[in-house]
N, C-alpha and C positions, 0 to 999 in steps of 0.2 A: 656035686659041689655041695657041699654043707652051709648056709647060708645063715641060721644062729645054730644059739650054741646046744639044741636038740636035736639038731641034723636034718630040721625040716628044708624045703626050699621055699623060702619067703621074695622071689622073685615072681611078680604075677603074668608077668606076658610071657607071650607062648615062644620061645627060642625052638631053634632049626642047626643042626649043626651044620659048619662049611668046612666041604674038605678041596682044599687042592688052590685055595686062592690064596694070592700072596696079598700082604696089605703094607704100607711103608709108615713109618711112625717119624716123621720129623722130630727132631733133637737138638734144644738150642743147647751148643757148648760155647762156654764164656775162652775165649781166646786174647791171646795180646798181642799186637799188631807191634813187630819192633820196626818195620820199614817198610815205606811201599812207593810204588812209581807204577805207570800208566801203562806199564802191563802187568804188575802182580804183585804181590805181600807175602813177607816172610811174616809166619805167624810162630806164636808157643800157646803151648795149652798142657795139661796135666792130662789128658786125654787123645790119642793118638788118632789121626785123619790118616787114612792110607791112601796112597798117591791113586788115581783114577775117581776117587771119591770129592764130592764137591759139597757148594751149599749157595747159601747166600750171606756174604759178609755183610752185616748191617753195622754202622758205628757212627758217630758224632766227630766231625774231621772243624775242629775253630769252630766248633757253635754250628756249622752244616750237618741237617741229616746225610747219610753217602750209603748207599747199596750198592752193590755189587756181585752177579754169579762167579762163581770161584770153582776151578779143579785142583787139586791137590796134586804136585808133580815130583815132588822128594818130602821125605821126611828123614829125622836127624833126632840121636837123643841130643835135647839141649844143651849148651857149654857150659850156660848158668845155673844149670838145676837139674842133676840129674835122672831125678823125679819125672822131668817134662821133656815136652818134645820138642822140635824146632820146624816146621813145615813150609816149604815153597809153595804157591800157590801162583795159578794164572788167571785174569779174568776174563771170561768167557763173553760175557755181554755187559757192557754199559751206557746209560742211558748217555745223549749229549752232554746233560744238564751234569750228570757226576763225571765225567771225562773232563770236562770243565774244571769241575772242584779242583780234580786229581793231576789237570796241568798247571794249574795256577798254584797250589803250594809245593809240586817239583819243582817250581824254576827258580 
C-alpha cells in the first residue's frame, strides 16, 4: 500500500493480515415508501434490494419516529422510473409501540 506520494508507509501501528473472515458493512439506502399496512411496504429506491435481503426501515410516520425489520420478498423495475425499482417487503419484527403507529393510520 503506498501511503504518500513517495511510497513510503506512513501508517504507524503494526497491521496483521486476515484471511478467511467475512465482515458485513451496513448500508443506508435512501428509499420511498409508496404504501405500507401492518404486514409490509412497497418501497422504490434507485438501488436494488434482492428478495431474501432485509434491513431495518427507519422513517418519520405524522411527526412519529417508526422502525421496523424488513425482508425483501419481490422486486420490480418501477412503473414510474425506469431507473428505479419497486420492492415488496415484509416485516419481520415490530415493537408493540410501532404496530400501534402502524394500525392506527391504516384504519
Amino acid at each position: 500500500m503506498q501511503g504518500s506520494p513517495e511510497g513510503r508507509e506512513r501508517r504507524r501501528a503494526v497491521r496483521r493480515p486476515i484471511d478467511g473472515h467475512m465482515a458485513i458493512v451496513p448500508v443506508v439506502l435512501p428509499v420511498q415508501v409508496i404504501d405500507i399496512s401492518t404486514s409490509g411496504v412497497l418501497l422504490t429506491a434507485d438501488c436494488p434490494i434482492h428478495p431474501g435481503r432485509g434491513g431495518m426501515l427507519c422513517l418519520d410516520m405524522n411527526g412519529e419516529p417508526f422502525r421496523g425489520e424488513i425482508q425483501v420478498k419481490r422486486i420490480a423495475s418501477a412503473a414510474s422510473r425506469p431507473d428505479s425499482y419497486e420492492m415488496g417487503a415484509s416485516f419481520l419484527s415490530l415493537s408493540p409501540e410501532y404496530r400501534h403507529i402502524l394500525r392506527r393510520i391504516t384504519q
